[in-house]
C-alpha positions in Angstrom: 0.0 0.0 0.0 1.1 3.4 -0.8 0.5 6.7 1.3 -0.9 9.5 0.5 0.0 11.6 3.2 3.9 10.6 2.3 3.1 11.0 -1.6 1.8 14.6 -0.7 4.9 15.2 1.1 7.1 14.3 -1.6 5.3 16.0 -4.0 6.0 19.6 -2.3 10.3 18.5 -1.8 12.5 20.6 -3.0 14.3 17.8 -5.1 10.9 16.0 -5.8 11.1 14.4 -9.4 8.1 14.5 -11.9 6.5 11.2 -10.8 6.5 11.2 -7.2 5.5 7.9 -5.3 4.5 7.7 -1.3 6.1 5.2 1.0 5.1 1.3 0.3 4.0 -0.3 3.8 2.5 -3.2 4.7 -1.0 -2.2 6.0 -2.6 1.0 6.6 -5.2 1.8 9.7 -7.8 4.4 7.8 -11.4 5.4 8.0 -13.3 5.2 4.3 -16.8 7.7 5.5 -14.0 10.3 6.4 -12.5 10.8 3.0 -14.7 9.0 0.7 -12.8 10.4 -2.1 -9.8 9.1 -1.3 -9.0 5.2 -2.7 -7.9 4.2 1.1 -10.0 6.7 3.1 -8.4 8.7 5.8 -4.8 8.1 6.8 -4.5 7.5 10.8 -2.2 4.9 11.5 0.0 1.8 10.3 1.9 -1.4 10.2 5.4 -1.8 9.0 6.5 -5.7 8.8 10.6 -5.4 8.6 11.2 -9.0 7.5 12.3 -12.2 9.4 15.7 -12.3 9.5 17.1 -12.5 13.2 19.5 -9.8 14.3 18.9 -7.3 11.7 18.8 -4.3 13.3 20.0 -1.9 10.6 16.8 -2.7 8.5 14.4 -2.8 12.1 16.3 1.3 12.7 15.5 2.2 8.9 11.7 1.0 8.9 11.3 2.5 12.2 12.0 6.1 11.0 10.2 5.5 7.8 7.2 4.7 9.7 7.5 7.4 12.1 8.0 9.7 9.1 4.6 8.8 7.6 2.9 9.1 10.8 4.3 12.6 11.0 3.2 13.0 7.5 -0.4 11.3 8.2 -0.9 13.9 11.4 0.3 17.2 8.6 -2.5 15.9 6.4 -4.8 15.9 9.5 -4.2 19.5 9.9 -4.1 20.3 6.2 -7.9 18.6 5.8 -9.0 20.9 9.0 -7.9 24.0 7.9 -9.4 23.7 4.6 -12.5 23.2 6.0 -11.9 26.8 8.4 -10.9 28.2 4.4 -7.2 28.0 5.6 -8.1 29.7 9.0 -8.3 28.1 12.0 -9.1 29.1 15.7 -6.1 29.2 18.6 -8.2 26.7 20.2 -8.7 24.1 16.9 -4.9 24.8 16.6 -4.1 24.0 19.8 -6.0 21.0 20.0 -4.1 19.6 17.2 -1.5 18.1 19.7 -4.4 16.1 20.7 -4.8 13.7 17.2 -1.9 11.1 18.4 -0.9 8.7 15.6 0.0 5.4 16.9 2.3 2.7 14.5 3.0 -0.7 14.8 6.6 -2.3 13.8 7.0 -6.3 13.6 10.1 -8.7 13.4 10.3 -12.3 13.6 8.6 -12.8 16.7 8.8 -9.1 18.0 6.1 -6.3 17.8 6.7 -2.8 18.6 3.8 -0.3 19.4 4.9 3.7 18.8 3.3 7.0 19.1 4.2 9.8 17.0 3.0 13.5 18.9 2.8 16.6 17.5 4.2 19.0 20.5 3.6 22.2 18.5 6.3 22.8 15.8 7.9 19.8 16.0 7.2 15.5 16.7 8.2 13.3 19.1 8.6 9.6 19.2 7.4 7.6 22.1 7.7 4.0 22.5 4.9 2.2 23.7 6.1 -1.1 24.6 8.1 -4.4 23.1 6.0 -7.0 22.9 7.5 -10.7 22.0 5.0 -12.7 20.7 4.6 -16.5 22.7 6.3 -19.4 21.1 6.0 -22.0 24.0 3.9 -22.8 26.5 5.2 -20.6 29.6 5.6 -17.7 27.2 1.1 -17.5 26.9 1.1 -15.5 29.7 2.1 -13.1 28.0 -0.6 -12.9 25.4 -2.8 -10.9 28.4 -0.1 -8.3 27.6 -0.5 -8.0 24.2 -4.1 -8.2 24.4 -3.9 -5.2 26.7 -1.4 -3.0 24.8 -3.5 -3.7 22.0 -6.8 -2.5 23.0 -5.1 0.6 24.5 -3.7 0.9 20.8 -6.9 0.8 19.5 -8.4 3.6 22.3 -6.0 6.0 21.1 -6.8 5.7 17.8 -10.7 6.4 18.4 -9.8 9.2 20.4 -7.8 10.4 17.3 -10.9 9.9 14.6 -13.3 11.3 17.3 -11.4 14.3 18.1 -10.2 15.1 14.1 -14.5 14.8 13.2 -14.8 17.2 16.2 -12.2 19.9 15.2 -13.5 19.7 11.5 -16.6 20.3 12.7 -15.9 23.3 14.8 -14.0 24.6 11.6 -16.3 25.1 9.5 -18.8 26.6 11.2 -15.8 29.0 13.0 -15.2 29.4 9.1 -16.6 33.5 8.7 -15.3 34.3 12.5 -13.0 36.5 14.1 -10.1 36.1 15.6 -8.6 33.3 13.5 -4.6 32.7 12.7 -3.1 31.5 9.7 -2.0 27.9 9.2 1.1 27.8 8.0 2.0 25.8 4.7 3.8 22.6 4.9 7.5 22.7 5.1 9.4 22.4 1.6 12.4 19.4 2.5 14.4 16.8 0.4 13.5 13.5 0.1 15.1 10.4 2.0 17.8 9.6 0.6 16.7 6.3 -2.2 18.5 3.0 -3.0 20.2 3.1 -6.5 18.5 0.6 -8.4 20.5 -1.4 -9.9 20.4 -1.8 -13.8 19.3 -5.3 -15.3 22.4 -6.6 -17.3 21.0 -7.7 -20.9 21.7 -11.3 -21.5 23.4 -12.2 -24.5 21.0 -14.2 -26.7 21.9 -17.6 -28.4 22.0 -18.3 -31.7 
């Protein structure tokens, strides 16, 4: 799946090339009714799978700060979708209240499952790590499925919250859309893209005769 939150960003980087591409991840946690014209719906939260080989924590490091990237890029779109509803306006309290729409990420490996928030403090994000979860392989190691069950549905709380309070400040947007007292939101940042792989050509084979 491909974001568009992270395709939006690229789109606006200083380097960005003619076709511009969001970041591929493994699953995507959206809401359709919020964005129906959207192909995925609204962007809130995700999954990154960072493969299965044991020990690799260059690649676990890399997918981390892709994902928190998106989410960061997700929560901008958030704002973006608000104040276009306010006519590119918004209230000091909406603004303010936009430290409030947490996006929470999930990371897997092997066996392992990491559960991250990305917070917008007011001009700039922070990382928090929820917990590190290892998922049972034996017997003894069930007890630790009550765990997971209960970072899980705390996961999932703070991801209502986040839909509830982004229908709540669009809401209050639009109908603070003709008032007084309103500040500017300002456009999103112009940076360069992560730096890519080089792809590397596919050597033509030489064909018999």
């Amino acid at each position: 799946m491909v974001s568009r939150a992270s395709r939006d960003r690229r789109a606006v980087a200083v380097d960005a090339p003619e076709t511009t591409e969001g970041y591929h991840m493994d699953w995507m946690f959206t809401k359709h009714d919020l964005a129906k014209d959207l192909p995925y719906g609204r962007e809130f939260s995700l999954c990154e799978r960072t493969g299965s080989r044991i020990d690799n924590e260059r690649k676990i490091l890399s997918n981390t700060l892709k994902a928190q990237k998106t989410l960061r890029d997700m929560h901008r779109t958030l704002i973006e979708t608000i104040s276009a509803e306010g006519g590119g306006m918004l209230s000091k309290q909406v603004l303010r209240a936009t430290t409030k729409l947490l996006m929470p990420g999930f990371l897997s490996h092997c066996f392992f499952i990491r559960a991250f928030l990305v917070v917008y403090i007011g001009g700039f994000y922070s990382s928090v790590n929820l917990a590190d979860l290892d998922i049972p392989t034996t017997y003894s190691e069930l007890g630790s499925v009550i765990r997971i069950s209960r970072i899980m549905l705390q996961v999932k709380k703070l991801l209502n919250l986040t839909v509830c309070r982004f229908k709540l400040m669009k809401d209050r947007a639009e109908k603070e859309k003709f008032a007084g007292g309103r500040v500017i939101v300002n456009a999103r940042l112009q940076e360069y893209r992560s730096p890519q792989k080089a792809k590397n050509s596919k050597q033509e084979r030489p064909v018999g005769i």
